[in-house]
C-alpha positions as CSV (number, residue, x, y, z in Angstrom):
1,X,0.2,8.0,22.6
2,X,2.5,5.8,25.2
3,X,5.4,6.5,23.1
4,X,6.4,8.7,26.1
5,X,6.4,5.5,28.3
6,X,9.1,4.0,26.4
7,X,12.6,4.4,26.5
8,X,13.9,5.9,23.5
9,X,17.4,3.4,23.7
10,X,14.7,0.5,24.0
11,X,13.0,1.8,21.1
12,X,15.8,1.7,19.1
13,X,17.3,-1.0,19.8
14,X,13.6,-2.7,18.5
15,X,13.9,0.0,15.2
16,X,15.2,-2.8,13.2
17,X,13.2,-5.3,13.3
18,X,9.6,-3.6,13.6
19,X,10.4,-1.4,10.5
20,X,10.7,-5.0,8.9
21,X,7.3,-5.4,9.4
22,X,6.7,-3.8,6.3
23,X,3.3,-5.8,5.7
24,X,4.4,-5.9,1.9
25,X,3.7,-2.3,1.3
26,X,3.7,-0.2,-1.8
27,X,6.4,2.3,-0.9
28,X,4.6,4.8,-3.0
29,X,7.3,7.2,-4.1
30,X,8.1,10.3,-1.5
31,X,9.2,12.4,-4.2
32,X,5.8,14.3,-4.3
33,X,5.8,18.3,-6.3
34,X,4.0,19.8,-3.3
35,X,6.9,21.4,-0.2
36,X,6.1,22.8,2.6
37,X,8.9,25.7,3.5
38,X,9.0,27.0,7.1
39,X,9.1,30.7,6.7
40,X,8.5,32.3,10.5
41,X,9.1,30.3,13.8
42,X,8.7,31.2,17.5
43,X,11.9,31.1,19.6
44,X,10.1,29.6,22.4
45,X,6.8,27.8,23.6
46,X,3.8,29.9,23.0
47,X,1.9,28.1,25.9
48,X,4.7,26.9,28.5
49,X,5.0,26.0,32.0
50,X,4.8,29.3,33.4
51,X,1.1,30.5,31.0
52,X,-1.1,32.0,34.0
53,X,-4.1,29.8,32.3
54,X,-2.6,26.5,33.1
55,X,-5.5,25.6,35.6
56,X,-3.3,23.6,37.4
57,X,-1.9,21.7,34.2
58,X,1.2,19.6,35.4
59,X,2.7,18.2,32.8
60,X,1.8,20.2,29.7
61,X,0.3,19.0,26.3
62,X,-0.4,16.2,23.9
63,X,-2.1,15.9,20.4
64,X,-5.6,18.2,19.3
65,X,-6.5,20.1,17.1
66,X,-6.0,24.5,15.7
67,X,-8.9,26.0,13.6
68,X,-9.5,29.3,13.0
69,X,-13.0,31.1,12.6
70,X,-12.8,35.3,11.5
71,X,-9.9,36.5,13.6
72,X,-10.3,34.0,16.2
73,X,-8.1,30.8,16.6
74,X,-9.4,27.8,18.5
75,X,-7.1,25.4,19.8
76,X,-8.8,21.8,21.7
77,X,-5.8,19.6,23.0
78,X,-5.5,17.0,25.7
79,X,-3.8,18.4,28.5
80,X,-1.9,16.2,31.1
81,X,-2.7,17.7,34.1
82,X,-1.2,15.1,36.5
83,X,0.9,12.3,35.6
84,X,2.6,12.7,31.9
85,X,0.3,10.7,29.2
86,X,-1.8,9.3,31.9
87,X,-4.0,11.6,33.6
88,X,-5.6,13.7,30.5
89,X,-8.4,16.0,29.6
90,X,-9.6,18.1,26.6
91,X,-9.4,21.8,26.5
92,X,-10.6,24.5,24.5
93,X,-8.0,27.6,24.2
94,X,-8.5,30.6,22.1
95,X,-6.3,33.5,20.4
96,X,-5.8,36.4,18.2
97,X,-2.2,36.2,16.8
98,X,-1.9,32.5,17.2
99,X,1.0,33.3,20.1
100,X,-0.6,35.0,22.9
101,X,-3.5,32.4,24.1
102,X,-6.6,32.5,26.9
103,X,-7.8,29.0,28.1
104,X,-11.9,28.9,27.8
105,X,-12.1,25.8,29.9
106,X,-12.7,21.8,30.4
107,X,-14.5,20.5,27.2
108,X,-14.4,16.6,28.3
109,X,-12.2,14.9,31.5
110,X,-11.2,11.7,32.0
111,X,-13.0,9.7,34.6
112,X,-10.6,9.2,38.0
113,X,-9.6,5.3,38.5
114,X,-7.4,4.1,36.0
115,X,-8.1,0.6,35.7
116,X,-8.9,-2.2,33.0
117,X,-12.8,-1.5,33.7
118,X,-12.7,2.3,33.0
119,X,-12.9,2.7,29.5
120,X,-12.7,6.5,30.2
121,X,-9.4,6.0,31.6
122,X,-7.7,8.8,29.6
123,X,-9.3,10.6,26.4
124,X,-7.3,12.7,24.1
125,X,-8.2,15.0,21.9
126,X,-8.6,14.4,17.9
127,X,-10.6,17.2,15.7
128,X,-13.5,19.2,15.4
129,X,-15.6,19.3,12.3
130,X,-18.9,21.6,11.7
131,X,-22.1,19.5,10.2
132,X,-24.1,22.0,8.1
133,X,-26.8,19.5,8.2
134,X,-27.7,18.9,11.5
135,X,-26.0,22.7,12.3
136,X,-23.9,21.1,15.2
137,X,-19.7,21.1,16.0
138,X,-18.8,17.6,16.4
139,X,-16.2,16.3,18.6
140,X,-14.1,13.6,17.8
141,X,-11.5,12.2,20.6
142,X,-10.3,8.6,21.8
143,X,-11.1,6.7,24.9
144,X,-8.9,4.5,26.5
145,X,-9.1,1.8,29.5
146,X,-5.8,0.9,31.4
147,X,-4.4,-2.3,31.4
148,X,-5.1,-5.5,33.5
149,X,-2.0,-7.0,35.3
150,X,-4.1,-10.1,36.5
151,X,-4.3,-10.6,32.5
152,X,-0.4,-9.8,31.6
153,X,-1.0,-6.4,31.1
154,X,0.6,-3.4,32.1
155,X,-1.7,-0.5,34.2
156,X,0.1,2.2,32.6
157,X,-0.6,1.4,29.2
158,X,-3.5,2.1,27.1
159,X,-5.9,-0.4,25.7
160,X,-8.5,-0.9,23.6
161,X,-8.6,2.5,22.4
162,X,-11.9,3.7,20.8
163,X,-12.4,6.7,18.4
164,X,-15.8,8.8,19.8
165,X,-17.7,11.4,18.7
166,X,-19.7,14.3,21.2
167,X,-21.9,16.6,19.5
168,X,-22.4,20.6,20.5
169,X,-25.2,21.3,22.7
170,X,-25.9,25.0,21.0
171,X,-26.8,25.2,17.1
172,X,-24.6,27.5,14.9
173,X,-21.1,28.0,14.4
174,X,-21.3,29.6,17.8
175,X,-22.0,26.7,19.7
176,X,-17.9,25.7,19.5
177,X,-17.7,27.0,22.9
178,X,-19.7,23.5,24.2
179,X,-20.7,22.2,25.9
180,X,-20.1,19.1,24.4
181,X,-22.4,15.8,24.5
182,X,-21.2,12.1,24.1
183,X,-22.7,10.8,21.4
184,X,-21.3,7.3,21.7
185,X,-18.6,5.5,19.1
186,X,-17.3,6.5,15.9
187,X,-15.1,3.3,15.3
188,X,-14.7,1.0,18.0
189,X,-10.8,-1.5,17.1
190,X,-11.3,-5.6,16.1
191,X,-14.3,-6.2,14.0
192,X,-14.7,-8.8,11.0
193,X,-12.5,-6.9,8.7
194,X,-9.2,-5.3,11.2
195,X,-6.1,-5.5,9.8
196,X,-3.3,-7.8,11.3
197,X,-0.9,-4.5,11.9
198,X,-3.5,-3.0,14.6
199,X,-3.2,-3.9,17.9
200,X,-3.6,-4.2,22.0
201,X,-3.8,-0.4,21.8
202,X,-7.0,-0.2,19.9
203,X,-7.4,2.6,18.3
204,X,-4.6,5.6,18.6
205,X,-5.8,7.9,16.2
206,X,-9.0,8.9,14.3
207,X,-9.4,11.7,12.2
208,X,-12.5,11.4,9.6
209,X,-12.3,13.9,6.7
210,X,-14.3,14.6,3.0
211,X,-13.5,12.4,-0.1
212,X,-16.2,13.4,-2.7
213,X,-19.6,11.7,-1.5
214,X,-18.2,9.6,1.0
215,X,-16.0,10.2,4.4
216,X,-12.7,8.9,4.4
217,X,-10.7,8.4,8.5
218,X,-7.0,7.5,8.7
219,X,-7.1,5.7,11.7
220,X,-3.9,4.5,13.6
221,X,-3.1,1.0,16.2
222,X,0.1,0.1,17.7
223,X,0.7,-3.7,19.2
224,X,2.0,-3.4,22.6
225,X,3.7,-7.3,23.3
226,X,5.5,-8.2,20.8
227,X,6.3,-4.6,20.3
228,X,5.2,-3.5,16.7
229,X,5.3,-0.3,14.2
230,X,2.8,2.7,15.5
231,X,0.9,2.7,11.8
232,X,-2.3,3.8,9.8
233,X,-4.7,2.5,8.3
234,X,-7.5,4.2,5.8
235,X,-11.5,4.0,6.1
236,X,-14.1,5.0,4.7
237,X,-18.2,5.3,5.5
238,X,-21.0,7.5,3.9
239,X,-21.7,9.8,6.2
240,X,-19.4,12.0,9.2
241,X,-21.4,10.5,11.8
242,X,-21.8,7.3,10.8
243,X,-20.3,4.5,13.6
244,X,-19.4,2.1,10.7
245,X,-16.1,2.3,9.4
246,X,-14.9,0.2,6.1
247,X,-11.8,-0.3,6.4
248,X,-9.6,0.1,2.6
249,X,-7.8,-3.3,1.8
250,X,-4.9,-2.1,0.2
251,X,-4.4,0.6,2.5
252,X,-3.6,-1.5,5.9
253,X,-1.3,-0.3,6.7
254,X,-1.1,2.9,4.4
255,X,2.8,3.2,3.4
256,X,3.2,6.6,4.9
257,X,5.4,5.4,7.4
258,X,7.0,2.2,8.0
259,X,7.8,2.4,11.8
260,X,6.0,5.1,13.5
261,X,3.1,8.0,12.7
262,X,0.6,9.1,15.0
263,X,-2.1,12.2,15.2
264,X,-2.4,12.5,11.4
265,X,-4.5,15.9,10.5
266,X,-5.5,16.3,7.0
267,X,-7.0,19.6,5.0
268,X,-7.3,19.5,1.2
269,X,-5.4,21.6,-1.0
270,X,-6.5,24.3,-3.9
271,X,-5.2,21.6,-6.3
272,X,-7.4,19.0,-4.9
273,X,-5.0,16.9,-3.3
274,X,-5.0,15.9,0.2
275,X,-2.1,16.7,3.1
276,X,-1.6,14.9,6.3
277,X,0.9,16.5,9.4
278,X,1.4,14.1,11.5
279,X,3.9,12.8,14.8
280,X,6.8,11.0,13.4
281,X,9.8,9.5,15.0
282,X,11.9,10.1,12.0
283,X,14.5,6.9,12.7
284,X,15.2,6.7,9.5
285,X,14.3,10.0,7.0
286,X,14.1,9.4,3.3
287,X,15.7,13.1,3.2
288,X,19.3,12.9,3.1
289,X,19.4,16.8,2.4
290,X,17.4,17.8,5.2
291,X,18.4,17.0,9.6
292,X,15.4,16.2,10.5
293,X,15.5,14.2,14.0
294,X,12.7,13.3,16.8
295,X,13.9,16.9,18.4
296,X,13.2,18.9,15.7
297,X,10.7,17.6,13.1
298,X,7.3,16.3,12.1
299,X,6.6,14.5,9.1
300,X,3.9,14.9,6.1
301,X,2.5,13.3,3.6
302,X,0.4,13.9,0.4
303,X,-2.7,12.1,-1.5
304,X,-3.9,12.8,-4.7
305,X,-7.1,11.0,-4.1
306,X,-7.4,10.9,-0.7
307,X,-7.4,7.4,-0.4
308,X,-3.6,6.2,-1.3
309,X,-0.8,8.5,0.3
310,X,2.6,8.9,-0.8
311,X,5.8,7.6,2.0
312,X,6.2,10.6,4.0
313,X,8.4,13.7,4.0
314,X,10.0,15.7,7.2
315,X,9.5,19.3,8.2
316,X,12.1,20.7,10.3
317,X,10.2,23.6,12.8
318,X,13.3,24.3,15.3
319,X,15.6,25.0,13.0
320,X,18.4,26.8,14.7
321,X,20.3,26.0,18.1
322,X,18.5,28.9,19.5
323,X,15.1,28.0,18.8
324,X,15.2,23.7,18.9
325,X,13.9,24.0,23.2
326,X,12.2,20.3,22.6
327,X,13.9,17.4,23.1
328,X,11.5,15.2,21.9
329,X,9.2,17.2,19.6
330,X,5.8,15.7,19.4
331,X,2.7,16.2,17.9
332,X,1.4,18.9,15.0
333,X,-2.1,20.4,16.2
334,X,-2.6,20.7,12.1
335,X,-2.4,23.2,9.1
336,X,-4.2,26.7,9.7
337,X,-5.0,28.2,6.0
338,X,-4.0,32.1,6.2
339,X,-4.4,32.6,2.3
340,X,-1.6,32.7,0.1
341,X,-0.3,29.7,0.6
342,X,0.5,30.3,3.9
343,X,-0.2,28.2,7.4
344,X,0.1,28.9,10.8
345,X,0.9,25.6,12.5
346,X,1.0,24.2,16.3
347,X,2.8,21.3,17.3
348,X,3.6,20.1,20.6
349,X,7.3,19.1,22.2
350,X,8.8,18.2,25.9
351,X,10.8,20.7,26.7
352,X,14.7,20.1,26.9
353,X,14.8,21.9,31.0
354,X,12.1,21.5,32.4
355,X,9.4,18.0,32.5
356,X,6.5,19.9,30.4
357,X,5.3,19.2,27.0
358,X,4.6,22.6,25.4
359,X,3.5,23.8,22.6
360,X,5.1,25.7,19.8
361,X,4.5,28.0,16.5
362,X,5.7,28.2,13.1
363,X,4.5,29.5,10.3
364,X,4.8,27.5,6.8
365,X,4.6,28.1,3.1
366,X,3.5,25.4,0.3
367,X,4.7,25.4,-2.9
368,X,4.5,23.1,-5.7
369,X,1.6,21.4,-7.4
């Protein structure tokens, strides 16, 4: 999430040695039978800097999260209203077509202040899951404090990130519309059993998911000073709403990818296996046949289990001159099933003319087993 506060030239100039922090991983092999094909894409945003819904959005769109219930999609995305990656809040859009989009309004805001004592400093947006036993949406998204530079931090970075959960006020599928109540930490970062990848960032990512009887949460951290690889990690507790976390031993960091993945969103498959989208930086694609670049692409990965993931894969979604308007192409707001194979998918990207991240469209087919 500050990858936007970087230079890219500094960032690569520090590719080399961070993606030798490999952590000794198993480098699981990335030749996997399942594809994803883009078969449709949009030749420009479908929510830009000119939508009428903006509400006063300045600088466009980060990482959230695309469902869709009957003939209604439901997007929830952090929306950096002022300052890019600084100033955020989380809002709830909706659609028919997936293209053509009507904002419903502020789900959760960051508190004003930025400082090393707000921990509400900036939130951002992760997923929203439906409990059929307690008959609630829950709300998943990530709380950050800013730094302190009496403490050799820096303001504008995000620390101590922690993964929290807010639960629907109205019962039913019909209470996605909110409001939304904090119902205090999902995972908080440190604890007896963190890894030595994560970092000064905290938590950057949390996205909890179903693994037979159990829940299973890649959950992503990112060392600010020394500079180190944006990475996941894999968890798992017994229930959704549980605020204990395991984390997996084998899986810190998970091998997906080496130097940089945030945002991962996973659905499971007909077969039974597992697929994450996610952000990738794509320095250094294990796809020699396919252009994938930080402009054009996001990666994904697959588990059979749910638990181990294979390296992952790019998926190029501005694939011609005419339609690549990112420069820096950001996050996937995951997988929408439309049957058949088929998903509609969102993903977010600064645009090459203008200083707003907005957010594209492509449709996608998967194939293989």
């Amino acid at each position: 999430m500050v990858r936007g506060l970087i230079a890219f030239g500094a960032m690569m100039v520090l590719a080399a040695p961070a993606a030798a922090q490999n952590f000794g991983l198993d480098r699981r092999d990335a030749n996997f039978g399942e594809r994803l094909t883009l078969i449709d894409e949009s030749q420009a945003p479908v929510i830009g800097p000119d939508d009428p819904g903006l509400a006063g959005n300045k600088s466009g769109f980060e990482n959230g999260f695309t469902l869709k219930l009957g003939d209604t999609y439901h997007l929830f995305i952090s929306e950096m209203f002022g300052r890019p990656h600084l100033d955020l809040r989380i809002a709830h859009w909706t659609s028919k077509d997936a293209i053509h989009w009507t904002r419903k309004g502020v789900v959760m805001g960051s508190k004003p202040g930025r400082s090393a004592e707000n921990p509400f400093s900036e939130v951002w947006m992760q997923t929203v899951i439906f409990d059929r036993k307690t008959d609630r949406w829950n709300l998943f998204y990530i709380a950050y404090r800013g730094g302190s530079p009496a403490h050799g931090e820096a303001l504008n970075m995000d620390y101590e990130g922690v993964a929290r959960r807010a639960v629907a006020e109205v019962p039913g599928i019909e209470g996605i519309d909110g409001p939304f109540k904090d119902a205090g930490v999902a995972m908080a970062p440190g604890g007896k059993d963190a890894a030595l990848w994560e970092g000064q960032q905290g938590l950057d990512s949390f996205f909890p998911y179903p693994v037979g009887d159990k829940w299973v949460a890649l959950h992503g951290s990112h060392n600010h000073f020394p500079v180190a690889p944006w990475q996941v990690g894999v968890a798992t507790a017994p229930g959704m709403d549980s605020s204990v976390w395991t984390r997996v031993p084998s899986e810190q960091p998970s091998p997906i990818e080496g130097l940089f993945i945030e945002n991962p969103i996973v659905n499971r498959l007909p077969n039974g296996h597992y697929i994450a989208v996610y952000d990738a930086n794509h320095f250094a694609p294990n796809q020699p046949e396919i252009a994938a670049n930080p402009g054009n692409s996001v990666g994904y990965s697959i588990s059979e289990d749910g638990i181990h993931w294979h390296q992952g894969r790019s998926l190029v979604v501005q694939t011609t001159e005419a339609s690549n308007w990112a420069s820096d192409l950001r996050t996937p707001l995951g997988l929408v099933p439309e049957g058949d194979g088929i998903f509609t998918l969102l993903y977010t990207g600064k645009m090459k003319d203008k200083p707003f991240w907005a957010i594209g469209r492509v449709r996608v087919k998967l194939t293989g087993d």
